[in-house]
C-alpha positions in Angstrom: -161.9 139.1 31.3 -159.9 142.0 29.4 -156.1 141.7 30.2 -153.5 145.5 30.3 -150.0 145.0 29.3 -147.0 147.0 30.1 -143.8 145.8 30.2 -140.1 148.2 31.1 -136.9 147.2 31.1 -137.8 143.5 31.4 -140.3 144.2 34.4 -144.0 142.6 33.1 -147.1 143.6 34.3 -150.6 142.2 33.6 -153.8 144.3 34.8 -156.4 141.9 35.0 -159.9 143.5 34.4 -163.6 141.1 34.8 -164.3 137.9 36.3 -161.8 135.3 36.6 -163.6 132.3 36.1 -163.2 128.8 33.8 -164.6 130.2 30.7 -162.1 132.4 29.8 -159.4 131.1 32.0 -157.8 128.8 29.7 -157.5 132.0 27.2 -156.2 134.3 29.5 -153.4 131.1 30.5 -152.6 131.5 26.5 -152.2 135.3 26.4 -150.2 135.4 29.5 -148.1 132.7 27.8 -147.8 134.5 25.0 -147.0 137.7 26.8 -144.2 136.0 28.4 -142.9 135.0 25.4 -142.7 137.8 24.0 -140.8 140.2 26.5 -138.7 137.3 28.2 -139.0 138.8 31.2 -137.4 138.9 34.9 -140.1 140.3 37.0 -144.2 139.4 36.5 -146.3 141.5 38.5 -150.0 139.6 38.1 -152.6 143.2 39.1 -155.9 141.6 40.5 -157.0 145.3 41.0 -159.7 144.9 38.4 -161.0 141.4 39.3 -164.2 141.2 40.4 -164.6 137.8 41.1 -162.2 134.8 40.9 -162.9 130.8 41.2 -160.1 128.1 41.4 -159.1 128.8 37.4 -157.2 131.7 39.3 -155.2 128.9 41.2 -154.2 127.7 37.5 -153.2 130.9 36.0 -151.2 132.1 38.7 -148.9 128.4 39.1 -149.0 128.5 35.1 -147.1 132.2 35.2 -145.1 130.8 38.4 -144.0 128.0 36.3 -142.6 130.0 33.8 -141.1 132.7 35.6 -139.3 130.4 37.5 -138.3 128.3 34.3 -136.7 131.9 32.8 -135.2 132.5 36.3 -137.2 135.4 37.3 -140.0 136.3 39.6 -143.7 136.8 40.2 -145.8 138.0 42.2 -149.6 139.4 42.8 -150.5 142.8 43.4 -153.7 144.4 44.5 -155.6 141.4 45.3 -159.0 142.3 46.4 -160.9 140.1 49.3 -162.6 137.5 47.4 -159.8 136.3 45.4 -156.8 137.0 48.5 -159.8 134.6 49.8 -159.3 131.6 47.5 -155.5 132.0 47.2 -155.3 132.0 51.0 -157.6 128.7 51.2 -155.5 127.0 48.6 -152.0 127.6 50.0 -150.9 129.6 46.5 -150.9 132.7 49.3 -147.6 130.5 50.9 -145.8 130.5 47.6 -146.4 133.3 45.6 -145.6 137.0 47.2 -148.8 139.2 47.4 -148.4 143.0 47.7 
């Protein structure tokens, strides 16, 4: 999984590029963190574009950034989401909660 970064005027984005799958979730959790950290921001825009495939470690990163967005009093949502994972984030309910564009 290779991760992009841009960030503007406190507006975060994350490409996401590979498979999205429990060996390299946890370390894409921990660069997202760190991300987040880093640019404090008030918008996260999570860019599936690039995902090619996506289990239930998906789930985790996305209430992980949810969490923290919300705990910084800004926003996220998930853009680009191809079928497979709009698939498992519909099936799970995080479609309910987290805006997808």
């Amino acid at each position: 999984m290779e991760i992009g970064v841009t960030c503007q005027e406190r507006n975060l984005t994350l490409l996401l590029k590979g498979e999205l799958d429990h060996h390299g979730a946890m370390g894409l959790i921990n660069r997202a963190e760190r991300e987040i950290e880093a640019a404090l921001p008030l918008k996260l825009v999570l860019d599936f574009s690039g995902v090619s495939f996506m289990d239930s470690s998906g789930i985790a990163l996305v209430m992980r950034c949810r969490q923290r967005m919300r705990e910084l009093g800004g926003g996220l949502s998930l853009h680009h989401v191809p079928q497979q994972p709009r698939k498992v984030f519909e099936a799970s309910g995080v479609a309910r909660i987290v805006s997808m564009e």
